[in-house]
Each structure stands twice: as structure tokens, then as C-alpha cells.
N, C-alpha and C positions, 0 to 999 in steps of 0.2 A: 504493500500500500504506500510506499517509501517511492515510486516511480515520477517522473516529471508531472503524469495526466492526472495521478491521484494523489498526490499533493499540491495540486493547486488551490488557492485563497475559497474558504468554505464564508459564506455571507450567514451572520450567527444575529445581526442586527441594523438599525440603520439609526443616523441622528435627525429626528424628527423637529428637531430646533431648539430654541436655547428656554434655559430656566434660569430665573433670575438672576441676579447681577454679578454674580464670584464666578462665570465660567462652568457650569453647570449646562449638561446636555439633555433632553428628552430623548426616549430611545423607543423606538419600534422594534418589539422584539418577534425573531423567525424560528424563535428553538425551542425549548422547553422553560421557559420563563427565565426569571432574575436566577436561580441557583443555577442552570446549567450557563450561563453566560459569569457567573463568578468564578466557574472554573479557571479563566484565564486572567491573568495580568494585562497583556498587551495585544495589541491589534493592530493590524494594514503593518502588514512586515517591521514590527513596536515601534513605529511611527505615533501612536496613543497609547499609552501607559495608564490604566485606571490607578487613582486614589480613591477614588469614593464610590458605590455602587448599590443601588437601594432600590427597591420594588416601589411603582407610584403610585399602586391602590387601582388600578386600570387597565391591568395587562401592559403594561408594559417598564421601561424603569428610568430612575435620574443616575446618569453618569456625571464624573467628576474626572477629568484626565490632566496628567501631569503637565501635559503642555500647551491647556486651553487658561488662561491666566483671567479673559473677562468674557462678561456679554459679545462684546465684537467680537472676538477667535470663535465662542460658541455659535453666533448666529455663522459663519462662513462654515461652519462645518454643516450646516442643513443638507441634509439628503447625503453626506458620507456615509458610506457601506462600513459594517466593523468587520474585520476577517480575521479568521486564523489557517494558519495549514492545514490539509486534512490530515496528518501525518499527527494534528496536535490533538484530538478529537480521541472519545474515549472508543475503545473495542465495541464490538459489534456482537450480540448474540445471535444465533442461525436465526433468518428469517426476518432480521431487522435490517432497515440501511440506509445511509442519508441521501438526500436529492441530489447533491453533487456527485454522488458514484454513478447514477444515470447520464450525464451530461456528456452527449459527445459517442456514445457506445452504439457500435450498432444495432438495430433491432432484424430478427429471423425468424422464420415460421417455424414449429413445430421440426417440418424436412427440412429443414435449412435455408430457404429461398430466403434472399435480403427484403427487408422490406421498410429499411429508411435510419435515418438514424434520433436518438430520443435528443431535441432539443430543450424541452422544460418538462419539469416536476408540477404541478397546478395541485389545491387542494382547496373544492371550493365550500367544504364544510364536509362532504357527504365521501370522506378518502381520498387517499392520493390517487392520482391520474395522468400518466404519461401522454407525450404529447411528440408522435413520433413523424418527422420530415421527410416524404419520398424522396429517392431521385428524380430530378430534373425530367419532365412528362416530355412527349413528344409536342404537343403544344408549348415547348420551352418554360412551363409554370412547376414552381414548385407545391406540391400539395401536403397538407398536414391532414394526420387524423387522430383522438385521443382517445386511450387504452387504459380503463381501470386497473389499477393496483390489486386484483385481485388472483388468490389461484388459479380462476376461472380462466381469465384471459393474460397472465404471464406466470405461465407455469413451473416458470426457472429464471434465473438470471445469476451470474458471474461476474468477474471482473474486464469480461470480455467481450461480452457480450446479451443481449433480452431476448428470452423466446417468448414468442408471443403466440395463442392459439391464433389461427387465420382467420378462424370466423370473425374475431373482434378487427381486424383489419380491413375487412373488406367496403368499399367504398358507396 
């Protein structure tokens, strides 16, 4: 999991804008709330250093970083992404996995026919839901189709690769 493609910057949060006057951020959180984003110290390659970290009563939390000093540094930091390595992220038990291990992988049928490769992770309340990009049609258009996260319709997947039942594919 140590390779170039899955170790790349995992998005765990974002800075949704400033909170009052000392340099204090609002964060939109993408992960399992305030505890699992305390797991780390530093973020965007520790470019952000947290001092202070606190749940806001709303889903989401107030940061405090070493090298936001007032209101102006916090408001310029609006809509920065917080990342860590995947590399830095805890183990996985069978059958769990993060959105960023989809990104980029190609997806196959069942018999192995290509059938595009997984662009986004989407979860719009009701499970996660792949979001898989053909190759380029003979009308030159690229087409997408999206595939529940379930056994039903990806009945395997690795580091290498998504299988997907075909029937969930079909256009």
C-alpha cells in the first residue's frame, strides 16, 4: 500500500472558513468525525500543523493550526483540502476500504471484459456508489455509469482492480 498510486494525499476534511479572531478554522468533515481526524498532527504534506482540535456540536469541527496566526490567514485558507498519505491511515479489516483505493482502478466484468475505469466514490445517504468512466465511444463521448457498493453488483475488488456483475453495467 506503500506504492506511488496508493499513497497518494487521502482528503480527510476541508476548511469551510474562519472562526473568530485568533486564526481558528471551520472544518467540513469526510471521515468518521472529530476522533478519527485527531489521529493526525499535520496535513497537505505538514504544510498545517494542528494545535487545537475540537468537535462544533454540528458535524463537523474548529481547527486551530500552527501556522494560521489570525482571521486573514484563516479566511485564505477557505475551501483548502486537509490531506494525509494513505500510507498514514489506519489498516483495513476484510471487506472495509477507503474511496481513495477506488480512484483510478480499472473496473471488469465478472469474465474479465474492461468496462471503464472508477472515477468517484458518491454517497448520497443510501451507500456508497461507484461511479465508473467508459472508454472513449465511437461517437468520441465519454460515458459514465454508477454501480452500488454492494455484493450484488461488485462482487470482488483488489488492489488492482473492481469486478463488477455486468448486469449492473449495462446501459
Amino acid at each position: 500500500m506503500v506504492d506511488g498510486k496508493k499513497d497518494r494525499p487521502v482528503t480527510l476534511a476541508a476548511v469551510s472558513g474562519a472562526h473568530g479572531v485568533m486564526g481558528e478554522v471551520r472544518l467540513k468533515l469526510f471521515g468518521e468525525g472529530v476522533a478519527a481526524l485527531k489521529r493526525y498532527r499535520a496535513f497537505n504534506d505538514s504544510s498545517l500543523t494542528v494545535v487545537k482540535l475540537k468537535d462544533d456540536g454540528k458535524g463537523g469541527a474548529i481547527a486551530r493550526f500552527d501556522e494560521v496566526k489570525d482571521r486573514n490567514a484563516a479566511e485564505k485558507l477557505r475551501g483548502t483540502v486537509l490531506t494525509v498519505p494513505r500510507s498514514a491511515m489506519p489498516a483495513l479489516e476484510e471487506g472495509e476500504y477507503y474511496h481513495a483505493d477506488f480512484l483510478g482502478l480499472p473496473a471488469v466484468s465478472e469474465e474479465g471484459e474492461a468496462l471503464g475505469t472508477c472515477v468517484a466514490v458518491e454517497n448520497f445517504g443510501a451507500g456508497d456508489v461507484l461511479e465508473i468512466e467508459r472508454p472513449v465511444g465511437e461517437d468520441g463521448k465519454r460515458r459514465r455509469f454508477m454501480v452500488p457498493m454492494t455484493p450484488a453488483a461488485v462482487p470482488e475488488w483488489n488492489d488492482e482492480r473492481i469486478v463488477l456483475n455486468a448486469a449492473f453495467a449495462e446501459e
